[in-house]
C-alpha positions as CSV (number, residue, x, y, z in Angstrom):
1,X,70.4,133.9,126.4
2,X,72.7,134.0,129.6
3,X,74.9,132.1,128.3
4,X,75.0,134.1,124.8
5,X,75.3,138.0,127.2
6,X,78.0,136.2,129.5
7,X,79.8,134.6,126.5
8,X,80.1,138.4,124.8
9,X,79.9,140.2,127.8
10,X,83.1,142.7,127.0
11,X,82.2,141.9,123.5
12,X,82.7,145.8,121.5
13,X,83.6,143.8,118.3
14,X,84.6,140.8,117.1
15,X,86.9,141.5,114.0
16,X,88.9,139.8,111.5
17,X,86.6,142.1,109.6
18,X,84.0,141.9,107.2
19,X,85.6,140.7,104.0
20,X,84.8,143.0,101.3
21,X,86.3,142.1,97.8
22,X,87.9,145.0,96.7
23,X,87.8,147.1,99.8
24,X,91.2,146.2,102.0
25,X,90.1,148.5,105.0
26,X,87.6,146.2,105.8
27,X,90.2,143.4,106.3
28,X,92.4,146.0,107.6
29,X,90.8,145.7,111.5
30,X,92.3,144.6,115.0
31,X,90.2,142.8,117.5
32,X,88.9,145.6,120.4
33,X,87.1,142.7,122.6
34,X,89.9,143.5,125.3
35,X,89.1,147.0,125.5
36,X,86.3,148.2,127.8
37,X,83.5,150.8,126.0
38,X,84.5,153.5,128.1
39,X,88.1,153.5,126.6
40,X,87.5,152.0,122.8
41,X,85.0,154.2,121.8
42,X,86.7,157.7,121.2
43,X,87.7,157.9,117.9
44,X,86.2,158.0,114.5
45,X,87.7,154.8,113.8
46,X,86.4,153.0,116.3
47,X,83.1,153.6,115.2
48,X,83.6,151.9,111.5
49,X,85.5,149.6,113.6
50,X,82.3,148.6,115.5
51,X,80.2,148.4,113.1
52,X,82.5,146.5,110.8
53,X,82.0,144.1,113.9
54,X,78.3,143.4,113.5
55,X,78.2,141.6,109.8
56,X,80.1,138.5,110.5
57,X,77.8,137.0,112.5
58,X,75.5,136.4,109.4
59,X,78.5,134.4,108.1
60,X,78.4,131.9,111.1
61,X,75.4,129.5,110.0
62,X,77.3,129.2,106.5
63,X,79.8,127.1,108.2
64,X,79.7,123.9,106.4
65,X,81.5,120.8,106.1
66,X,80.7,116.8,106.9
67,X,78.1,117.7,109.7
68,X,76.5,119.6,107.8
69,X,75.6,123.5,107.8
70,X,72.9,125.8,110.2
71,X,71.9,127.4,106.7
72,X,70.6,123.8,105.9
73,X,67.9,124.0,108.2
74,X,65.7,126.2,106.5
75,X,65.9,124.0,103.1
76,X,65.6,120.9,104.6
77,X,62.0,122.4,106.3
78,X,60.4,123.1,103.0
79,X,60.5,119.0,102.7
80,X,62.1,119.9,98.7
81,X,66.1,118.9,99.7
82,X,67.9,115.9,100.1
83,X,70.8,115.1,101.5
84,X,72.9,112.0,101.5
85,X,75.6,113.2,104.4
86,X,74.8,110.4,107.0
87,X,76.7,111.9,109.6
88,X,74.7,115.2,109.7
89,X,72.1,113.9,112.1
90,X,70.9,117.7,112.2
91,X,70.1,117.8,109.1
92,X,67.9,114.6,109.2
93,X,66.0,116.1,112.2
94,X,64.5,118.7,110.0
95,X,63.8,116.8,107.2
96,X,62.4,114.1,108.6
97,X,60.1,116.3,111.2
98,X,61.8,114.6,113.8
99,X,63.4,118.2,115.2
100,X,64.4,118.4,119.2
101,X,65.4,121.5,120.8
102,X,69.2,120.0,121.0
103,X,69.2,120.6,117.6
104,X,73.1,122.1,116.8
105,X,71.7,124.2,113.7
106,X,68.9,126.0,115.7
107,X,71.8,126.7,118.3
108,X,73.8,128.2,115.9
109,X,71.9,130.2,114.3
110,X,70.5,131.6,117.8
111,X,73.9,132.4,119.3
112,X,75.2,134.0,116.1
113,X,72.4,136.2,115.5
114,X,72.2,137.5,118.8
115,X,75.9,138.1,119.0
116,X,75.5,140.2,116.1
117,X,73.0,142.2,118.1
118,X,75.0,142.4,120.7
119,X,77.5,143.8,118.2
120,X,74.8,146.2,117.3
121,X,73.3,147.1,120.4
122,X,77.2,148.6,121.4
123,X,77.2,150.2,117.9
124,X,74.3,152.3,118.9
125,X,74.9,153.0,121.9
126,X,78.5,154.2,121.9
127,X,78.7,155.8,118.1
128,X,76.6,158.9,119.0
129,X,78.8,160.1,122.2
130,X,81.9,160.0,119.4
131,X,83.2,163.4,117.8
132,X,83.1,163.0,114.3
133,X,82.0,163.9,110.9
134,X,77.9,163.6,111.4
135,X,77.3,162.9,107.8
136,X,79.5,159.8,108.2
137,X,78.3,159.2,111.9
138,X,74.5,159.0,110.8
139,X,75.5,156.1,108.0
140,X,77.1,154.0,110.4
141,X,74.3,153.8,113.2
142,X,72.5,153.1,109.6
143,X,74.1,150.1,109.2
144,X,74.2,149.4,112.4
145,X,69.9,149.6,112.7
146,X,69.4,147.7,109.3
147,X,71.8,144.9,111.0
148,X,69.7,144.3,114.1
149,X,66.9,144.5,112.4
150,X,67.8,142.1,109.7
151,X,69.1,139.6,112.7
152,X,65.5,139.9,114.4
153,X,63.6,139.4,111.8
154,X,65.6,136.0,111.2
155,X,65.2,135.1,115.3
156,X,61.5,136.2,115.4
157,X,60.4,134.0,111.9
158,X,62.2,131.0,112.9
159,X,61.8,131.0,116.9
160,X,58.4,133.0,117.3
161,X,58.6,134.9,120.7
162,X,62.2,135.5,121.8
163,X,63.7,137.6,123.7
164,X,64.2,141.4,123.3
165,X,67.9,142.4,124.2
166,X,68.4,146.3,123.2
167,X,71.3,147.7,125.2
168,X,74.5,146.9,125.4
169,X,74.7,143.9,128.6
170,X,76.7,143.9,131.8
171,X,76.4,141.8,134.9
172,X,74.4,144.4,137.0
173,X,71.8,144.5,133.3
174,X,68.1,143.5,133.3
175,X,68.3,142.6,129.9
176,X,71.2,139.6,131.5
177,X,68.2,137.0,131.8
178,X,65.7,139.1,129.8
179,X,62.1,137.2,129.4
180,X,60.4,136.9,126.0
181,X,58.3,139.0,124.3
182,X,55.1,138.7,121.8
183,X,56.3,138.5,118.0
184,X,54.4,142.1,117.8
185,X,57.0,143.4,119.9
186,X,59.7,142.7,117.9
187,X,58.2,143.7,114.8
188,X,57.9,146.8,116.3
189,X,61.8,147.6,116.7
190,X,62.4,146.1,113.3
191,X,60.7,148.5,111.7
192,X,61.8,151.4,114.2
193,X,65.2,150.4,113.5
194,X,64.5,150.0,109.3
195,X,63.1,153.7,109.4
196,X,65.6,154.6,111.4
197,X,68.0,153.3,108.8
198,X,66.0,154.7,106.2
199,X,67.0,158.5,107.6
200,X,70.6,157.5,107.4
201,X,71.8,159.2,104.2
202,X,73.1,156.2,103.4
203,X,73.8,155.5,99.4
204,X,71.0,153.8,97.4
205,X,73.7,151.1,96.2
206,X,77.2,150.2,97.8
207,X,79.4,147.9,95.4
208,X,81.6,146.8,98.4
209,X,78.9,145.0,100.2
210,X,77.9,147.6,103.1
211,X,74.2,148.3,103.7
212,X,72.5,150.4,101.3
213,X,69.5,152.4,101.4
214,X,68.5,149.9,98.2
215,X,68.8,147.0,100.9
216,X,67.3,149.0,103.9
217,X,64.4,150.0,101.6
218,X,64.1,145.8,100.3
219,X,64.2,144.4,103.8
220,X,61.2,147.0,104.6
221,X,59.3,145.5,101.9
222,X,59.9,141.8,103.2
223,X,59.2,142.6,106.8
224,X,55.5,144.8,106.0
225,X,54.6,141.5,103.3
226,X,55.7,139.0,106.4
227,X,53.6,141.0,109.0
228,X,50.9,141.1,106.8
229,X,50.1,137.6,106.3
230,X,50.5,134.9,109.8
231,X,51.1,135.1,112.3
232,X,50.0,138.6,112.8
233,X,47.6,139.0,109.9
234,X,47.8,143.1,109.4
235,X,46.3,142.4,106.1
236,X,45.8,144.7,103.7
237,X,47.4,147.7,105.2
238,X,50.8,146.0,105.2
239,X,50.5,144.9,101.7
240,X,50.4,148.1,100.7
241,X,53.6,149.0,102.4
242,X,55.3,146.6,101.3
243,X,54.2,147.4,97.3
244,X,55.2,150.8,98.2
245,X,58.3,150.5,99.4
246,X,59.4,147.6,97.0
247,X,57.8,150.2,94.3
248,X,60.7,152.7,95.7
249,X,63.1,150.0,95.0
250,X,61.9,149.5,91.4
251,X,61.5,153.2,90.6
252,X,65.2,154.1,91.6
253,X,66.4,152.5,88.5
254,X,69.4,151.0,90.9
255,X,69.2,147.6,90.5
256,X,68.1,144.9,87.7
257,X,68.0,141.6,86.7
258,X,70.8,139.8,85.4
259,X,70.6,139.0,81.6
260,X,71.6,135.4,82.2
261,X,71.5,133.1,85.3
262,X,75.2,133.2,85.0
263,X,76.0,136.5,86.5
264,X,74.5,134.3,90.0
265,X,78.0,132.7,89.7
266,X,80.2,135.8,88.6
267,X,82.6,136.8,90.8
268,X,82.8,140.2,89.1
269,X,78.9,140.7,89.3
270,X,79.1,140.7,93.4
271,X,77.0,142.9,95.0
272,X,76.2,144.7,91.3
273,X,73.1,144.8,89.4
274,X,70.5,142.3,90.8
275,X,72.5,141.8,93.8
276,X,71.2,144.3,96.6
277,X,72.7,142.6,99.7
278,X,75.3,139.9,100.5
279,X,77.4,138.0,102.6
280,X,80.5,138.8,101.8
281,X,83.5,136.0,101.4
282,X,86.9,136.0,99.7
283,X,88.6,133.2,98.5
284,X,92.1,132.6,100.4
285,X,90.9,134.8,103.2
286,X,87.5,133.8,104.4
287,X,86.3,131.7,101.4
288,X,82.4,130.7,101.2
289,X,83.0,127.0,103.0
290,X,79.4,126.1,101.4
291,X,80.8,125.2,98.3
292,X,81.4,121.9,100.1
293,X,77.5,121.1,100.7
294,X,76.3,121.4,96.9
295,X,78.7,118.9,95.3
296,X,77.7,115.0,95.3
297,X,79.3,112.5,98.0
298,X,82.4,111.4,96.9
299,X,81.9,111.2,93.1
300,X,85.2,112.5,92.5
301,X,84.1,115.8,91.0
302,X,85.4,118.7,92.9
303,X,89.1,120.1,93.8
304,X,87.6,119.9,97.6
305,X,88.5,117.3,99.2
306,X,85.6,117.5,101.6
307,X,82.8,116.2,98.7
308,X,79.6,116.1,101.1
309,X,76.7,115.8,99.4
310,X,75.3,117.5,102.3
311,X,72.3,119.0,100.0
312,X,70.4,118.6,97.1
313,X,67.1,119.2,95.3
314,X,64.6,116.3,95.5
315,X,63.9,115.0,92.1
316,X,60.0,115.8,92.6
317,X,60.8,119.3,92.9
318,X,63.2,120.0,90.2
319,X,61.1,118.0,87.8
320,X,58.2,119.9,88.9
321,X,59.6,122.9,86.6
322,X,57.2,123.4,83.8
323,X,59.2,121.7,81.3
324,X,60.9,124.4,78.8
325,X,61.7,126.8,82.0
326,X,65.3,127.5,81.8
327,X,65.9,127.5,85.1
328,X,65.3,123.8,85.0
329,X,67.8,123.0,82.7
330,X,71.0,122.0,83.1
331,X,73.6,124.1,84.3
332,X,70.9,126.3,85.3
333,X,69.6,125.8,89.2
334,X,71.0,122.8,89.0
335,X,73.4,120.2,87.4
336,X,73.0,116.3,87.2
337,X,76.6,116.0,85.3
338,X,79.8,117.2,85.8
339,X,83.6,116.4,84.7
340,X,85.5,113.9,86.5
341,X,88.4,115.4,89.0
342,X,91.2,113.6,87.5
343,X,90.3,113.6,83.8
344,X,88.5,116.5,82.4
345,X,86.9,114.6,79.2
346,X,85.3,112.6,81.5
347,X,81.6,113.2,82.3
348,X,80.5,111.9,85.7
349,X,76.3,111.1,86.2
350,X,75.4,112.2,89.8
351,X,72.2,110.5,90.2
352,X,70.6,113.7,91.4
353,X,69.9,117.5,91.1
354,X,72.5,118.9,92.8
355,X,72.5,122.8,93.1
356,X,74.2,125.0,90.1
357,X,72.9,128.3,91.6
358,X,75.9,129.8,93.2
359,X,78.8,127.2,92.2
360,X,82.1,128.6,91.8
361,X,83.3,126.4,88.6
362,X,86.8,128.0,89.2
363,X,87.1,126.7,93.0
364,X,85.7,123.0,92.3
365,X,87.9,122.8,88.9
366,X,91.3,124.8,90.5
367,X,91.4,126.2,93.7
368,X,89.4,124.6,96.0
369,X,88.8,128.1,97.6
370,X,85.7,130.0,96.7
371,X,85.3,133.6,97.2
372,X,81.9,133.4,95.9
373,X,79.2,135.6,98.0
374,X,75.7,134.7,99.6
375,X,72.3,136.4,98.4
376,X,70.5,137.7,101.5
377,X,68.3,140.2,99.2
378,X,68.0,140.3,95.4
379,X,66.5,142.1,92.9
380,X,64.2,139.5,91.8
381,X,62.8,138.9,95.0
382,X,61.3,142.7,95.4
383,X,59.9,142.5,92.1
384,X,57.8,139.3,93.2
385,X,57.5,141.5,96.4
386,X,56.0,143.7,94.9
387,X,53.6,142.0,92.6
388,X,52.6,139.9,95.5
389,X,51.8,142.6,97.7
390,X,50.4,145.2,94.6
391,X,48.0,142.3,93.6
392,X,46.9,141.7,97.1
393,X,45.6,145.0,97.7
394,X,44.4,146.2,93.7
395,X,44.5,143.3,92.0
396,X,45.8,142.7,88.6
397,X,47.6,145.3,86.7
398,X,49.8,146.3,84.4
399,X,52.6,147.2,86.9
400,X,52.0,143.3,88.7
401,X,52.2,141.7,85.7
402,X,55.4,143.6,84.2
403,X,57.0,142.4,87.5
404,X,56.0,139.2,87.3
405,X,56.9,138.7,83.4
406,X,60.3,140.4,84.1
407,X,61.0,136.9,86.3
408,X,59.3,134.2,83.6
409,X,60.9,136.4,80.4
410,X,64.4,135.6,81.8
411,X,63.0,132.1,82.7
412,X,61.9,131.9,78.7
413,X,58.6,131.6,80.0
414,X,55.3,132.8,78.7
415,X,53.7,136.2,79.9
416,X,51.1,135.6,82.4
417,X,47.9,137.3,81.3
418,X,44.6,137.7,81.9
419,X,44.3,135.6,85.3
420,X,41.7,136.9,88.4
421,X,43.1,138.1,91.3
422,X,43.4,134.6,93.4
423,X,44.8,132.9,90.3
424,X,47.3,135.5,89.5
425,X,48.4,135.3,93.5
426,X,49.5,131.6,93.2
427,X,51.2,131.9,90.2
428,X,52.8,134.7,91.8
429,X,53.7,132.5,94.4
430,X,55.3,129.7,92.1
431,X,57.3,131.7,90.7
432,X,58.7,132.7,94.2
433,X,59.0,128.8,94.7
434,X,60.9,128.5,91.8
435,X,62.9,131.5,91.4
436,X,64.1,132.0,95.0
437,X,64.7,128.2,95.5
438,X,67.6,126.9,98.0
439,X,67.8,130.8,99.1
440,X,66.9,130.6,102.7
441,X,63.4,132.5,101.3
442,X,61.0,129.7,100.7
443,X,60.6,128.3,104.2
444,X,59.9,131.4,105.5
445,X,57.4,131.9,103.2
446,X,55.8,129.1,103.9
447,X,54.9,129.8,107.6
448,X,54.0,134.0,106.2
449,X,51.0,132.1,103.8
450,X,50.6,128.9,105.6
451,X,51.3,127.2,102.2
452,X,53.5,124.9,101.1
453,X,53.4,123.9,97.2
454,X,52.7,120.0,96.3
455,X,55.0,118.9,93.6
456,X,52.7,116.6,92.3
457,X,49.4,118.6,92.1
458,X,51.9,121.7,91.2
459,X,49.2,123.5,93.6
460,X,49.2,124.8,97.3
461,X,48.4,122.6,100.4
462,X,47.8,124.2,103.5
463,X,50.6,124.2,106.0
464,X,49.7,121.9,108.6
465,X,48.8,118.5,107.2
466,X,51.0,119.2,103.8
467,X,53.3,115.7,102.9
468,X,56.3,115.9,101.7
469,X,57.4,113.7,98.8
470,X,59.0,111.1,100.5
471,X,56.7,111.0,103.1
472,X,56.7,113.0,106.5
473,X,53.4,115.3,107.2
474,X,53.7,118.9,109.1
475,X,52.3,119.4,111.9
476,X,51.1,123.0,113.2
477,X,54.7,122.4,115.5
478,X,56.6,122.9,112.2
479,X,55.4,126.7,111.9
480,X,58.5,127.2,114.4
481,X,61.6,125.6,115.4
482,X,62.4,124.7,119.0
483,X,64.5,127.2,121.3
484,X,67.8,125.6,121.6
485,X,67.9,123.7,124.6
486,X,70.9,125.8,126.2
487,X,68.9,128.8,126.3
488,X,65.4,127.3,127.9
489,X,67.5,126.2,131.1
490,X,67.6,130.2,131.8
491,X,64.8,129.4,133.3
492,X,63.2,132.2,131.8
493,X,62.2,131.0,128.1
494,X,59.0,129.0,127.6
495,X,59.5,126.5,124.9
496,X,57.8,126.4,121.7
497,X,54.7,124.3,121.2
498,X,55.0,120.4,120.2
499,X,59.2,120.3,121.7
C-alpha cells in the first residue's frame, strides 16, 4: 500500500479521460496530477474533471496481450477456462492452483483499484468545498461513492481483509502505512458509500456510460446477496435487501433484456437496454485490447496480429449446456469456426470453444481496433439477483420464477415450474453459471455459496475439495488470493492463509 499512496501521492486525477462513445467532453480532459488540491480544486470543472479521473482504473486489469490479462484471473479460478498462451505463466498459476503472492495479475488488479480510490477519496473530499450548481455537485460525489464502493467490493472479495484508505494521503497521513481491517469493516463503507450514492439525484439510466442510479441501485443488490452468504453469513436479512433492491431495479421499467444474444456484440446497443454499467472503450482511441485473448493461437483468423489464445472455455463446460440451449450453440457464447484471415470462403476448425460473447466481428474481420465495451452490471444478472435472493427468503413464487424464465425463454429453454425451494435455488444457480459465464461473476460466486458446479454430475460440489476437469482440487486457500508480495513487505499486511 506504501508503495501504491507514494506512487499517487500528488495524484488529483489521472486523465486521458474516461472514453465515452458519443460524449467528446469526456475525452476532452488535461492531466491535473501536477497541480496540488489546494490550487486545482476551485472550479466547477475541476470537479467533473476529478471525477472523470476515477473510472479508468477499472480499465487497467483489461490490459491484455501475450502475457496474458489481470481480468483472466478470475476465469481461470472457476477451473472452467483454458488457455494455450505459454508465456502467461500468471495465468497457469491460477488455473493450476499453483498461485504465489508474486503473482503479476493480483498485483495489478490491487494497485489499480486502489488508485481509483485514491482517485475517489480526492473526489470526496475536495468537490464539497467547490462553488457550484448543488444539483450537479451532489451527482458527482454520486459517482464518485458508487466508484469506491464498486473498487472495494472487488479488493475485499478477492483479497479478504485489506486495508481501509478513506482520505486523500500525504506523507505526514496515518492512512500512509494503514493496517488491515476485518471484511465487516469494509462492507460497512460500501454500503455507506452505495446509499450515499443512492441520495445523489443521479439519473436512473445514463446512455454515455456514467453511473446511474439503475447501476448504484444493482451494485446494492450484489453487495447485500454477497454479505449474506460467506464469509459473513447475514442470512436471511440481506437476502431480503438484496430482492428489494434488485425489485426497484425491475420495477423501474429502465432496463431489459436484449431480444437476441447479439445486441452483447452491438456497438450501438452500449450501455442501452440490458446494459446497466460498463467499461467504456473506443476503437482508435482507447480500444478494448481484450479482443486479443478470445481468438485462437495463431490460426490465422483475426485482423490482430497479436492472435493469443490467451482464453477459452474448457470443453467440459461448454458441453455441459443442456443440449438445445441457445447459448450453447454456435456463434452464441462461443464459436469453434471461423473464416480464414486471408481468404474469407475459407472456414477454419479451432479445436476449441473459444468465447463469442463480446467479439467485435468488425475489429477481427477489418480494423483490428475494437471499441467494444465491458459488462460490469447487466440486466440479466439482477433478475437472477433477484430470484436468488426472493426465493431464499419466501420461497417459490410467481415473481422468482418470471425472473428466472425471462433468462431460459431467451435461452429457448423450458419454464422452470413446480420445483421446492432447495431445487429451485440450484437451478437458479445454473443458470447464473451459464448465463453470466466468462463475466468476472462466477468466481465470485463461488466463494459467496462455497459452491462450485461439477460439469460432469451438472450438480454443486462444495468449495473446498471440488476438482476441476483436468484435474487440480481446491483447497480452503483458494477462497482468496494472495496479497501481492509488494505490498506485504509494508510490514504492516498479514498474508492470506495457505501463501
Amino acid at each position: 500500500m506504501e508503495k501504491i499512496i507514494n506512487k499517487y501521492l500528488l495524484m488529483v486525477a489521472v486523465s486521458v479521460g474516461l472514453v465515452i462513445s458519443g460524449c467528446s467532453k469526456f475525452l476532452d480532459e488535461t492531466d491535473p496530477s501536477n497541480f496540488s488540491t489546494g490550487s486545482y480544486f476551485t472550479k466547477p470543472e475541476h470537479a467533473k474533471s476529478s471525477v472523470n479521473a476515477i473510472y479508468p482504473s477499472m480499465r487497467d486489469p483489461f490490459n491484455s496481450g501475450f502475457g496474458g490479462g489481470a481480468w483472466m484471473m478470475l476465469e481461470f479460478a472457476t477451473g472452467l477456462a483454458g488457455t494455450d498462451l505459454g508465456q502467461a505463466v500468471n495465468s497457469y498459476f491460477v488455473k493450476d492452483l499453483t498461485n504465489t503472492p508474486d503473482n503479476a495479475y493480483g498485483a495489478t488488479i490491487w494497485t489499480s483499484y486502489y488508485r481509483g480510490i485514491a482517485n475517489a477519496n480526492t473526489s470526496i473530499k475536495f468537490i464539497p468545498g467547490i462553488t457550484m450548481d448543488e444539483t450537479q455537485k451532489k451527482k458527482l460525489l454520486g459517482e464518485a461513492y458508487f466508484l469506491r464502493a464498486l473498487y472495494y467490493f472487488n479488493l475485499v472479495q478477492i483479497f479478504g481483509n485489506i486495508p481501509l484508505v478513506t482520505e486523500p494521503v500525504n506523507l505526514q497521513s496515518e492512512q500512509l502505512r494503514p493496517k488491515q481491517v476485518t471484511a465487516e469493516e469494509v462492507y460497512s463503507l460500501i454500503l455507506g458509500d452505495l446509499q450515499m450514492a443512492e441520495q445523489s439525484g443521479l439519473a436512473w439510466k445514463d446512455e454515455t456510460g456514467r453511473v446511474s442510479m439503475g447501476a448504484v441501485k444493482s451494485l446494492l443488490a450484489k453487495v447485500y446477496l454477497t454479505m449474506a452468504g460467506y464469509p459473513l453469513q447475514k442470512g436471511n436479512s440481506h437476502y431480503a435487501l438484496a430482492a428489494e433492491k434488485a425489485k426497484e431495479v425491475i420495477e423501474s421499467g429502465k432496463f431489459k433484456l436484449f431480444d437476441s444474444y447479439a445486441g452483447f456484440r452491438d456497438p450501438a446497443m452500449k450501455n442501452k437496454e440490458e446494459n446497466i454499467f460498463m467499461i467504456q472503450y473506443l476503437a482508435g482511441t482507447l480500444p478494448s485490447n481484450w479482443q486479443v485473448s478470445i481468438v485462437p493461437y495463431n490460426k490465422n483468423i483475426s485482423k490482430y496480429s497479436d492472435e493469443t489464445g490467451g482464453i477459452y472455455s474448457t470443453t467440459a463446460f461448454a458441453q455441459s449446456f443442456q443440449a438445445n440451449d441457445l447459448r450453447a450453440k454456435e456463434k452464441q457464447f462461443f464459436y469453434t469456426n471461423y473464416t480464414n484471415q486471408d481468404d474469407r470462403n475459407l472456414t477454419v476448425e479451432l479445436g476449441g470453444f473459444f468465447i463469442y460473447k463480446y467479439f467485435d466481428n468488425d475489429a477481427h474481420l477489418n480494423t483490428a481496433s475494437s471499441g467494444m465495451n465491458w459488462t460490469v452490471l447487466r440486466y440479466a444478472d439482477v433478475l437472477l439477483v433477484f430470484a436468488e435472493a426472493s426465493n431464499k427468503v419466501n420461497g417459490p413464487s410467481e415473481e422468482v420464477y418470471s425472473a428466472v424464465n425471462a433468462i431460459r425463454h431467451r435461452a429457448e429453454l423450458p419454464d422452470l415450474a413446480g420445483l421446492t425451494q432447495s431445487q429451485l435455488e440450484e437451478a437458479i444457480w445454473k443458470e447464473r453459471w451459464y448465463e453470466l459465464c466468462f463475466e468476472n461473476v462466477t468466481w465470485f460466486d463461488m466463494v459467496r455459496l462455497r459452491k462450485a458446479f461439477n460439469t460432469t454430475t451438472k450438480q454443486f460440489d462444495d468449495y473446498v475439495g471440488h476438482e476441476f476437469s483436468y484435474g487440480p482440487t481446491l483447497k480452503e486457500r483458494e477462497l482468496l488470493f494472495p496479497i501481492p508480495t509488494s505490498e506485504v513487505l509494508n510490514g504492516k499486511l498479514v498474508q492470506n492463509i495457505g501463501y
